[in-house]
Every structure is written in C-alpha cells, then in structure tokens.
C-alpha positions as CSV (number, residue, x, y, z in Angstrom):
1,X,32.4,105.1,123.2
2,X,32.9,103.9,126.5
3,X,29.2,104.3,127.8
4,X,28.5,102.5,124.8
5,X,31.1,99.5,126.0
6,X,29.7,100.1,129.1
7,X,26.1,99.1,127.7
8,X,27.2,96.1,125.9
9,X,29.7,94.3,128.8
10,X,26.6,94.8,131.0
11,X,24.0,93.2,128.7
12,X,26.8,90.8,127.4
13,X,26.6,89.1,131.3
14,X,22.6,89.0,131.4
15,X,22.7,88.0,127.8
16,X,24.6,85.0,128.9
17,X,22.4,84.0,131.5
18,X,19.3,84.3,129.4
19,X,21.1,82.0,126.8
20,X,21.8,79.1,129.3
21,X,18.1,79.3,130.1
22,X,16.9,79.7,126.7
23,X,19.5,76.7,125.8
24,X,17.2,74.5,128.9
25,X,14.0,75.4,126.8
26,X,15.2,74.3,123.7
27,X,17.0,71.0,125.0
28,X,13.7,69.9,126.9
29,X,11.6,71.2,124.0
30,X,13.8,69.6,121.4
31,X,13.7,66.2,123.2
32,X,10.2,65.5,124.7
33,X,8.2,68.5,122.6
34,X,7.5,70.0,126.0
35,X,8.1,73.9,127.0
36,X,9.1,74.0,130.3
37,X,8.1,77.3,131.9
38,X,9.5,76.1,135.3
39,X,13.2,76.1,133.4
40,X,14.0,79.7,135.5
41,X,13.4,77.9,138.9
42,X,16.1,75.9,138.2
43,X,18.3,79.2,138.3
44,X,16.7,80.3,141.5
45,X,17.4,77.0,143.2
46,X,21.3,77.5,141.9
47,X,21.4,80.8,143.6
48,X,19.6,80.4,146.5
49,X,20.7,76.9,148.2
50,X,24.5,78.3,147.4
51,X,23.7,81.6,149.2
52,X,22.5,79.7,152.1
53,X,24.9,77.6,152.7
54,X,27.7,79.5,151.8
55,X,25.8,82.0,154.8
56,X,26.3,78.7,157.0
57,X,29.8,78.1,156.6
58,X,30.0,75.9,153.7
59,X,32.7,76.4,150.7
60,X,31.5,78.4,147.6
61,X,32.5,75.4,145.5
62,X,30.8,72.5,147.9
63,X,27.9,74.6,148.2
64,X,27.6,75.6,144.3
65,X,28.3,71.5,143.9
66,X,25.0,70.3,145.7
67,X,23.0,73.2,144.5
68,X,23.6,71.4,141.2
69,X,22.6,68.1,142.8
70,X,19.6,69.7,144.5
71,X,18.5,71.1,140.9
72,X,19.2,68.0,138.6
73,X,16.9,66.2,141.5
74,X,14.0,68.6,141.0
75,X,14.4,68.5,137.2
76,X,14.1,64.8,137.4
77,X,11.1,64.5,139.5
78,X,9.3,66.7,137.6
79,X,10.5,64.7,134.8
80,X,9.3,61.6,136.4
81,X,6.7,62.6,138.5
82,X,4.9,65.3,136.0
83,X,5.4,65.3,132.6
84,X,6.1,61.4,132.3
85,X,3.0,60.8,133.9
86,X,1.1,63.0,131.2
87,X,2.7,61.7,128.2
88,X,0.4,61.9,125.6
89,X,-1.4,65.0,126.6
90,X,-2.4,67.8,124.5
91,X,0.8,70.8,124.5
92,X,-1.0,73.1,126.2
93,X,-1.4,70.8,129.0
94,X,2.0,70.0,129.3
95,X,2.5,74.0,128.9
96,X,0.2,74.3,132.2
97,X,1.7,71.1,134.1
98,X,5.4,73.0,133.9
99,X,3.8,76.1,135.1
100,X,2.0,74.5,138.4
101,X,5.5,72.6,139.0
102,X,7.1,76.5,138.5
103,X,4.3,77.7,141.1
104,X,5.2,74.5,143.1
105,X,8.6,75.1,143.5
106,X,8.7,78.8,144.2
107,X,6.3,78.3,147.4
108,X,8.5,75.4,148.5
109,X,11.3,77.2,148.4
110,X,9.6,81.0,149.8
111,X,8.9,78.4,153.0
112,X,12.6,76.7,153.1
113,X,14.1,80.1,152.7
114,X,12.9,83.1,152.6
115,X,11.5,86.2,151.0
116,X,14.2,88.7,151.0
117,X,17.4,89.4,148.6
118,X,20.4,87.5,148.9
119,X,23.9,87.6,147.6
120,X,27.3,85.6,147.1
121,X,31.0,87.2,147.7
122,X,32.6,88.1,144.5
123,X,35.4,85.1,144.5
124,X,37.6,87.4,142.4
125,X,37.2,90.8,144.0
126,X,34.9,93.8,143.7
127,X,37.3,96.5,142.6
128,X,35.6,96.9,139.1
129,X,38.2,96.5,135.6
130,X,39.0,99.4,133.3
131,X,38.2,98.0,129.9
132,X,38.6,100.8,127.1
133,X,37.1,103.2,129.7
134,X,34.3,101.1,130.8
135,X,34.5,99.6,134.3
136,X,33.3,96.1,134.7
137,X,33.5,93.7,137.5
138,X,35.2,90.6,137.7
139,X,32.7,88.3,138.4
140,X,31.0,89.5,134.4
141,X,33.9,88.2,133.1
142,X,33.6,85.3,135.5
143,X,29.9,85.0,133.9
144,X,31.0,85.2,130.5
145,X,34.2,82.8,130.2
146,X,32.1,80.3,132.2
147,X,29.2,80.4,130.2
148,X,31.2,80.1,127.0
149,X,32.9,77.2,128.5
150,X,29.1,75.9,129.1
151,X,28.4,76.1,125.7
152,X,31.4,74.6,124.2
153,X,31.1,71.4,126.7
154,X,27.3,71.6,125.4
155,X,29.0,71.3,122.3
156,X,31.1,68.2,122.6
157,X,28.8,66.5,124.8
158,X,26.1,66.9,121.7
159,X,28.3,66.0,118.9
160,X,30.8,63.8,120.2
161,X,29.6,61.7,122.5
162,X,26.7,58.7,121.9
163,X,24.6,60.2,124.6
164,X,24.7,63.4,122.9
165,X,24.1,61.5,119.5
166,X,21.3,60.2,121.2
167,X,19.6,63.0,121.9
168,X,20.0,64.4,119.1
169,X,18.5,61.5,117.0
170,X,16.2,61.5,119.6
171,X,15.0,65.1,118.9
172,X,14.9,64.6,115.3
173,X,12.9,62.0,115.0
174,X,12.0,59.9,118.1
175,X,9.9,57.3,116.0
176,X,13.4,56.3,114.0
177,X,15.6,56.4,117.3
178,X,13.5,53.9,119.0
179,X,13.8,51.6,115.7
180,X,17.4,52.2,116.0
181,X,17.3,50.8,119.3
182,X,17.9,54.7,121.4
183,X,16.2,54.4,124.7
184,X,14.6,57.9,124.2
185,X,12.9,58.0,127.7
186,X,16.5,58.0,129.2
187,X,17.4,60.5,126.2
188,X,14.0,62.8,127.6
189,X,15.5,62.0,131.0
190,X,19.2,63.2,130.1
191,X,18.0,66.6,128.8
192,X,16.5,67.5,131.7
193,X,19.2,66.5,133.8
194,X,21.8,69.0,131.4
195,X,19.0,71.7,131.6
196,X,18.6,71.8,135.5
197,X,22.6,71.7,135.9
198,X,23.3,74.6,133.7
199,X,20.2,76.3,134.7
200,X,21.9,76.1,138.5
201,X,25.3,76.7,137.2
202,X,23.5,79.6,136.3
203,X,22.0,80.9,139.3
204,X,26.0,80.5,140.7
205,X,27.5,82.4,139.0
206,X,24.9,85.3,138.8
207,X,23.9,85.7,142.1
208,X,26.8,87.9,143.3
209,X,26.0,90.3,140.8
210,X,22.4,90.7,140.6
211,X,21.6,89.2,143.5
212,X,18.7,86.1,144.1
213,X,15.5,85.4,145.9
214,X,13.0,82.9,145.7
215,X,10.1,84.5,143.4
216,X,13.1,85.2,140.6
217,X,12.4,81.8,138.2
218,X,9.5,83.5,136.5
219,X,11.2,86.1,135.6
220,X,13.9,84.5,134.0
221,X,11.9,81.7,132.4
222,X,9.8,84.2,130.6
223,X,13.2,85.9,129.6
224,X,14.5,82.8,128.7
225,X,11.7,81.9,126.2
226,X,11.7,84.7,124.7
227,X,15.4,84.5,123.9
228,X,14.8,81.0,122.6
229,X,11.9,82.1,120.3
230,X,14.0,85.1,119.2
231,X,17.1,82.9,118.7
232,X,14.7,79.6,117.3
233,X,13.3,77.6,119.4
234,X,15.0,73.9,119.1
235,X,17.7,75.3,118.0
236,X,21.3,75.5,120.7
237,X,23.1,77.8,118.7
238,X,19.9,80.0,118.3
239,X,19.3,80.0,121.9
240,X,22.6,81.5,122.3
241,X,22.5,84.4,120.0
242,X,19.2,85.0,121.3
243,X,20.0,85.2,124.6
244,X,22.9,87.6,124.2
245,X,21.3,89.7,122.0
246,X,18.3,89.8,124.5
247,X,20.6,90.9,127.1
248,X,22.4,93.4,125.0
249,X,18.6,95.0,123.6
250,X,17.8,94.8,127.5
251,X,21.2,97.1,128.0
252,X,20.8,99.4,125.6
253,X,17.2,100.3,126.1
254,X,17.9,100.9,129.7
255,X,20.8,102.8,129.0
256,X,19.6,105.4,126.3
257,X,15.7,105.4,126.6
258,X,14.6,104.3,130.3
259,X,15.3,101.8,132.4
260,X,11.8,101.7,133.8
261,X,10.9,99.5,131.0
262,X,13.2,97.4,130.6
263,X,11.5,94.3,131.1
264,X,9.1,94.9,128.8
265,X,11.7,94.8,125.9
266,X,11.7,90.9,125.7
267,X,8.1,91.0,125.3
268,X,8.5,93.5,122.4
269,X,10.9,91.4,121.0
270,X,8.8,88.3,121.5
271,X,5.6,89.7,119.8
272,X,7.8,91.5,116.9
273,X,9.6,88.1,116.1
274,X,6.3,86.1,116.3
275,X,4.8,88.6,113.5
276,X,7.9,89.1,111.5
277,X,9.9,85.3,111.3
278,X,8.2,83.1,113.7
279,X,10.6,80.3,113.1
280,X,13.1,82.8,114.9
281,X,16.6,83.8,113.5
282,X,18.0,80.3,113.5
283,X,15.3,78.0,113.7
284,X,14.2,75.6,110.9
285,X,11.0,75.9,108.7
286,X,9.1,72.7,109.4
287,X,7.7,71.1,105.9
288,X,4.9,68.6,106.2
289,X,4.5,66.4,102.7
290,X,0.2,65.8,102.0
C-alpha cells in the first residue's frame, strides 16, 4: 500500500506540471486556433533564469518574479512577432512557425546559459514527509497546493472577470465577439500572456525537484500535448485531469513494469486516445449543420 502511495504522490507532482502545460496548449489553442509546440520552453525559461540568478545572489522570490516577466515577454513576441504576422495561414503552418520559435528559443538560451543540469534549494527543507508510509518531499506538496491554487485563480480569472469572459466568448466564437464589440486580438494576446506565466510558474516550482536545463521544453511540450489531447483539447478542466492522470500512468509504469520506458507512455496514451475517443475525455464533439 505504501509503494503504491508512493507511486501516485510521485506522478501526482509531474501530473501537475504536465496539466499547467497542457492548460497553455488549450488556452492558446482555444483562443487563436493555434497549437503551440514551443508552450514547454516557457517552463524551461521559468527554471532556468530563476536558477541562475538565484546562483548570483538574487532572492528565490525576485528571481522566480522576473523569470515570469522574462517568459510573458517571449510569449508575447512570438505572439506579435510570429503567429500575428501569419494570421491566416494554413494549421500546419502555424503548427511549424511554433516549432521554429521552440528551436529558436532553446539555442538562445543553450548560448545565454548553458548545457548542463541545474537546480533550486528546496525553500521548505529536504528531509522527506512520512505520508501513510510513503516518503515525499516537501517541495511535491509545494507543487501540488500551488498548482491547485493556479487552477482555481485560472478559474475566477475565466469566469468572473470580463477579461476572462472575453476570452472565453472569444474562443467560442470569435466572429460574434468582434460583433459584440470584444477586441479578440488583445483576447489572443491575453492567453498567451496567462500561458507563458503559468508555464514559468511552472518551471519554479519544479526545478528543485527534477532539476532543469535548457534542451527540457520539448520534452515537456510534447508531454503537455498529449495530456491536453488525453484530457480534450480546448477544454481547462480536461487539461487538468489529463495532465494528472498522465503523470500518475507515467508513475505507475515506471514503478511496476520499467522505468526505461517511461517516456514512451504518453505516446501510448496519445495514439490509443486518438483511435479510441479522439475528442479526448472532456472535450466537446464539434457538429457542423450542411
């Protein structure tokens, strides 16, 4: 019982993570009909401008504050810069402008940085927890509470607040926001701004646990879509539960068959959930009237 706690806490933390990237995808997606493969690089600049500063003196908190700045700037400019400029362009693209900004970004930062592993002190101790026999650290439950605090202020912001409404409306149809008078360019613009500041949020608060370097977006972008697919892609709440259950598949697999593998397990996932519901487990069945 406790290895199997063990298991679950574990995958419960990556799960997280893979849910506030999955939650990027389908705010981006939702908004401008674009899938953003450079969402994971959002992470990586999270975890790596923190680690260097904090290396250079700075606090945790000042340096995790302008890592969010530093992020929200690059998810702009690619906003801006990128996809604005190829409005209109076929999806595929768009899929293959995101992925040259992804490329972009990781050899801008391998040169600002550099190549090797990097870490952040556990604010709250390393001396791991007894939880019903299992031993977790602090910073998972650091992970945890704070992503579930993310996702309730995604919450609010969505549905009780007029930018929120906004994007929303935008997202569901942009045609009938514009009539309604919703800028939807600044509604494009806003999700991208909450994407690359949870994405670096992110990157904080997982760095001291599984560490960072500058070649990690790709990894967790293509986790991050998968989770969204698996949980429905457009869909928040679906990005969440298929970002945790991601994680916890991820766990599980690496803790009872082989850990050798356990990367490929989101692939799995992806292909099985593409042949079995392709609107994932949340996401809504489009109907188009003839």
């Amino acid at each position: 019982m406790s290895e199997l706690l063990q298991f679950v806490l574990a995958g419960l933390t990556v799960g997280a993570v893979y849910a506030i990237v999955a939650i990027g995808f389908t705010l981006i997606y939702a908004a401008s009909d674009v899938v953003n493969f450079a969402q994971g690089e959002f992470v990586m600049i999270g975890g790596m401008v923190t680690a260097f500063l904090v290396a250079g003196g700075w606090p945790v908190w000042l340096a995790a504050a302008l890592s969010v700045l530093v992020a929200v700037v690059v998810g702009v400019a690619l906003q801006k810069l990128a996809l604005e400029r190829a409005r209109g362009a076929d999806p595929v693209t768009l899929i293959i402008v995101t992925l040259g900004a992804s490329v972009f970004i990781k050899g801008v930062a391998g040169l600002i940085f550099d190549k090797r592993f990097h870490s952040l002190p556990g604010e709250f101790g390393r001396e791991p927890i007894k939880v019903l026999g299992a031993s977790v650290l602090p910073q998972s439950l650091v992970v945890l509470l704070c992503a579930l605090a993310m996702f309730c202020v995604l919450w609010l912001f969505l549905d009780k607040t007029l930018p929120g409404k906004a994007m929303r409306a935008s997202a569901a149809n942009r045609l009938a926001a514009t009539l309604v008078g919703i800028n939807v360019s600044f509604s494009v613009l806003l999700a991208f701004v909450v994407s690359a500041a949870f994405g670096a949020l992110a990157g904080v608060l997982i760095t001291p646990i599984t560490l960072t370097r500058y070649d990690i977006g790709v990894t967790l972008a293509l986790k991050g879509f998968c989770a969204a697919i698996f949980g429905g892609l457009g869909s928040p709440i679906g990005a969440v539960v298929g970002g945790l259950a991601l994680g916890l598949l991820e766990a599980l697999a690496a803790g009872y068959l082989t850990s050798t593998y356990k990367d490929g397990v989101a692939f799995i996932v992806l292909i099985l959930v593409l042949l079995v519901m392709p609107h994932g487990l949340m996401g809504s069945r489009s109907v188009e009237r003839v």
